[in-house]
C-alpha positions as CSV (number, residue, x, y, z in Angstrom):
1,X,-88.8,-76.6,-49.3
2,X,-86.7,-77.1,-46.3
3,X,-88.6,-78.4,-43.8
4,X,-85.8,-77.2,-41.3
5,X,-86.4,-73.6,-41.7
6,X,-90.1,-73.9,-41.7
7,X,-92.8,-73.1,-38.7
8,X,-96.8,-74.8,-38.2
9,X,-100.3,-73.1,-39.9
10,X,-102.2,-75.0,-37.0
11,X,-105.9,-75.3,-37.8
12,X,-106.8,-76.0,-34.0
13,X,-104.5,-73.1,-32.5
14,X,-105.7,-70.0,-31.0
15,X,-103.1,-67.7,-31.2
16,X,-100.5,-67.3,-33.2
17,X,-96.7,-67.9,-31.5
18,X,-93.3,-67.0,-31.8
19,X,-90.2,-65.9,-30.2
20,X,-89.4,-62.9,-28.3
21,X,-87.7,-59.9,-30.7
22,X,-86.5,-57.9,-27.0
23,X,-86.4,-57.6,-23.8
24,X,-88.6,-54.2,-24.0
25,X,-91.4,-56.3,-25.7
26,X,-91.1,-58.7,-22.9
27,X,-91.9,-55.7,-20.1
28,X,-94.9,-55.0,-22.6
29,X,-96.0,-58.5,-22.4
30,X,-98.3,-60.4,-19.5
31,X,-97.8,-63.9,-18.4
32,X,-100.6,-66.5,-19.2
33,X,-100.8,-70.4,-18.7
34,X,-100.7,-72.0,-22.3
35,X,-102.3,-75.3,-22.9
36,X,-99.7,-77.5,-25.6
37,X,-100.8,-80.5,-27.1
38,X,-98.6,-83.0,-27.3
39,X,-99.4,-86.7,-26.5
40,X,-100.6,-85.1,-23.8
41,X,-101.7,-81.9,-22.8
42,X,-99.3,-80.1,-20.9
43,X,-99.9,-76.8,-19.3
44,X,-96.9,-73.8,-19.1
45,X,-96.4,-70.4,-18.3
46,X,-95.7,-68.5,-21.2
47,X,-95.9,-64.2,-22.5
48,X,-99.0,-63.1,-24.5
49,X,-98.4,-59.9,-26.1
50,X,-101.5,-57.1,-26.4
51,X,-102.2,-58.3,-29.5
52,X,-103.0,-62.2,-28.6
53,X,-99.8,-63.4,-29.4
54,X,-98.1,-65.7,-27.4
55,X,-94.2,-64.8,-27.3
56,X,-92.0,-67.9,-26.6
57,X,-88.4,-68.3,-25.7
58,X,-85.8,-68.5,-28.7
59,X,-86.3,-71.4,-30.6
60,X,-90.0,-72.0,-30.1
61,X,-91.4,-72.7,-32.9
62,X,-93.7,-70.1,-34.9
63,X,-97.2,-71.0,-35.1
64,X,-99.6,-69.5,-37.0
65,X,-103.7,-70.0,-36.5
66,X,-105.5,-70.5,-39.4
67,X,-108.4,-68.8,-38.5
68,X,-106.5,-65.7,-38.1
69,X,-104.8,-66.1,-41.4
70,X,-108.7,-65.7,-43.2
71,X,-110.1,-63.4,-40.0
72,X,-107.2,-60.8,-40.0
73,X,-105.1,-61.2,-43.5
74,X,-108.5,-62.5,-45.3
75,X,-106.4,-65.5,-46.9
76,X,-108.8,-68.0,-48.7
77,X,-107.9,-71.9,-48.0
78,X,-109.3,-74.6,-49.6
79,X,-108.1,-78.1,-48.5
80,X,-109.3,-81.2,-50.1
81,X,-109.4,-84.9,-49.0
82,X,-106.0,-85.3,-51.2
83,X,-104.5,-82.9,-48.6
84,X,-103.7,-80.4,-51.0
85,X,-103.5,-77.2,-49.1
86,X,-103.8,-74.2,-51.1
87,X,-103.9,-70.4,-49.2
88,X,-104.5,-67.3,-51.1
89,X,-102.7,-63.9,-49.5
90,X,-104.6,-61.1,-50.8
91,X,-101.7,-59.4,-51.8
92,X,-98.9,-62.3,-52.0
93,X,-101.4,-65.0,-53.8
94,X,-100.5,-68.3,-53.8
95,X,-98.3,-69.3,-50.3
96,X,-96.2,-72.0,-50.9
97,X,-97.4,-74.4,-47.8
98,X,-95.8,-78.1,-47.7
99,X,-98.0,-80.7,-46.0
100,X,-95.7,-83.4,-44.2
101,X,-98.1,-86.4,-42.6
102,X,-101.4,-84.3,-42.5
103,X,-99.7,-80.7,-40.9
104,X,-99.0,-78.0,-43.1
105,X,-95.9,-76.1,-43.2
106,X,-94.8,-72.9,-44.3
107,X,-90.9,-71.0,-44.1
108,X,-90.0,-69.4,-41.0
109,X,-89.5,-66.0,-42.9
110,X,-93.2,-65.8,-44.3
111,X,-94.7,-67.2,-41.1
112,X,-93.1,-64.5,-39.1
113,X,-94.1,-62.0,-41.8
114,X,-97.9,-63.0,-41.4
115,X,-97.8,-63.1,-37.7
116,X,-96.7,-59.3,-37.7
117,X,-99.2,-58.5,-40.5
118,X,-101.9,-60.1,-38.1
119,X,-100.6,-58.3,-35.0
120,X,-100.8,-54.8,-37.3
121,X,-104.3,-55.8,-38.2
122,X,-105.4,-56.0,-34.4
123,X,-103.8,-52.3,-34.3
124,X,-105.6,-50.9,-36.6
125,X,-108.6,-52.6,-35.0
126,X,-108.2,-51.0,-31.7
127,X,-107.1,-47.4,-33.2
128,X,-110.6,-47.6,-35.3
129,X,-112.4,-48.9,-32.2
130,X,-110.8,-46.1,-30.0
131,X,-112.2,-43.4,-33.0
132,X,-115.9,-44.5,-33.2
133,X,-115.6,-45.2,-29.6
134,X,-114.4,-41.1,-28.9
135,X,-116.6,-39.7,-31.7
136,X,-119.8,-41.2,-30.3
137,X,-118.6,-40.2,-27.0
138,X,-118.0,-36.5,-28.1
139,X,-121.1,-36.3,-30.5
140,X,-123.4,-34.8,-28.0
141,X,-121.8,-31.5,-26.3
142,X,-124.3,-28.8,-27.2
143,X,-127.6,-27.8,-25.1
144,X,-130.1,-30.4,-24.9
145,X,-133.9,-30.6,-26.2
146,X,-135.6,-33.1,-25.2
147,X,-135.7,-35.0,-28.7
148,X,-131.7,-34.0,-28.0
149,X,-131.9,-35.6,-24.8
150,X,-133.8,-38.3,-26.4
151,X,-131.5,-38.6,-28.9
152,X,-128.3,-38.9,-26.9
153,X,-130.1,-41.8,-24.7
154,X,-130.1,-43.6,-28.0
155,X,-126.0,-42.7,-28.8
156,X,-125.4,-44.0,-25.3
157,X,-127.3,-47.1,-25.7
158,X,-125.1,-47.4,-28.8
159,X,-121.7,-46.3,-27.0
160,X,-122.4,-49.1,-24.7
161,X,-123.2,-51.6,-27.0
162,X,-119.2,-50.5,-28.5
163,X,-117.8,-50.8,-25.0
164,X,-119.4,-54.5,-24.4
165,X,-117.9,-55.2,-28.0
166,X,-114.4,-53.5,-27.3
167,X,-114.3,-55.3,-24.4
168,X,-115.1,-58.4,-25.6
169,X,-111.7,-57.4,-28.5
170,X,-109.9,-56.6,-25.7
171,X,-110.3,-59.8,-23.6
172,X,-110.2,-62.0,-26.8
173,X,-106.4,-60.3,-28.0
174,X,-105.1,-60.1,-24.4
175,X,-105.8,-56.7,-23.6
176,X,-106.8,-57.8,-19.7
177,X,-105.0,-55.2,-17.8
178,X,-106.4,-52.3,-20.5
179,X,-109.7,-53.9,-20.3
180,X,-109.8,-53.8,-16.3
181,X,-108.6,-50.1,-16.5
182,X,-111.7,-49.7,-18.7
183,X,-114.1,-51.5,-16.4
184,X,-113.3,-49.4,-13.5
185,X,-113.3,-45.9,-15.2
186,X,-116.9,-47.2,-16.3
187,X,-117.6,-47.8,-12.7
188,X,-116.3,-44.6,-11.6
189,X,-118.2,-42.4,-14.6
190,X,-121.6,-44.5,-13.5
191,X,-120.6,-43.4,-9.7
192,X,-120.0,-39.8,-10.6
């Protein structure tokens, strides 16, 4: 494969990364320092989009975390002390990854195809999050017995117990703003 029109699966990288596809998506996006290893580490000011992804002037090169290749696309690797990489898609099979001096490598086309496939997973994440979230919110609207009462003590124990996760989502995909707007309509529904 060309090695020119191919983009980094980065074992140690948090997030994946890629270029900006318009300047509405920019507006969408919030600014966050970015740690890049080089030699050295530098530190930069780059975009991270709702879904964790950092967005990157043209050119940058697309990155994609492993972890979120078997997390979100559920890809199996294997890689042996040979450094024969081998990822399974679910759907694609086989991805054809060259490894060049110990870093693997796939083409900029597939890499930008599994990015957005990850940044749809996320979505659909937070849209079922959003419905258990609202049903277990709305599940209680009826007069109350006491075992009723009792009951809906234990649904809110286990509403906040998906709040605390859902906001521990939203923090870990960039979601700060949305998860501050949660926090303080918490605040306010405790107060009122």
């Amino acid at each position: 494969s060309d090695v020119c029109s191919s983009d980094l699966i980065d074992s140690g990288a948090t997030n994946p990364v890629r270029e900006w596809k318009s300047e509405e998506e920019l507006k969408e996006c919030t600014p966050v320092s970015v740690e890049v290893a080089f030699k050295e580490s530098v530190e930069t000011m780059l975009m991270i989009n709702k879904w964790g992804t950092v967005i990157g002037p043209k050119g940058v090169e697309t990155i994609v975390p492993m972890n979120d290749l078997v997390k979100w696309v559920k890809c199996t690797v294997t890689w042996n002390q040979d450094e024969d990489l081998k990822i399974v898609h679910p759907t694609r099979g086989e991805l054809n990854i060259e490894v060049i001096q110990g870093t693997p490598y796939i083409s900029d086309r597939v890499c930008k195809e599994l990015i957005e496939e990850i940044e749809q997973k996320k979505r659909e994440e937070q849209i079922e999050e959003a419905r258990i979230f609202s049903a277990k919110s709305n599940s209680k609207t009826s007069k109350t017995s006491q075992t009723e009462k009792n009951n809906l003590n234990l649904t809110i124990g286990e509403v906040w117990e998906d709040v605390k996760r859902l906001l521990k989502w939203m923090l870990e995909t960039g979601l700060m703003d949305k998860a501050k707007d949660l926090i303080r309509w918490l605040i306010r529904a405790k107060k009122g």
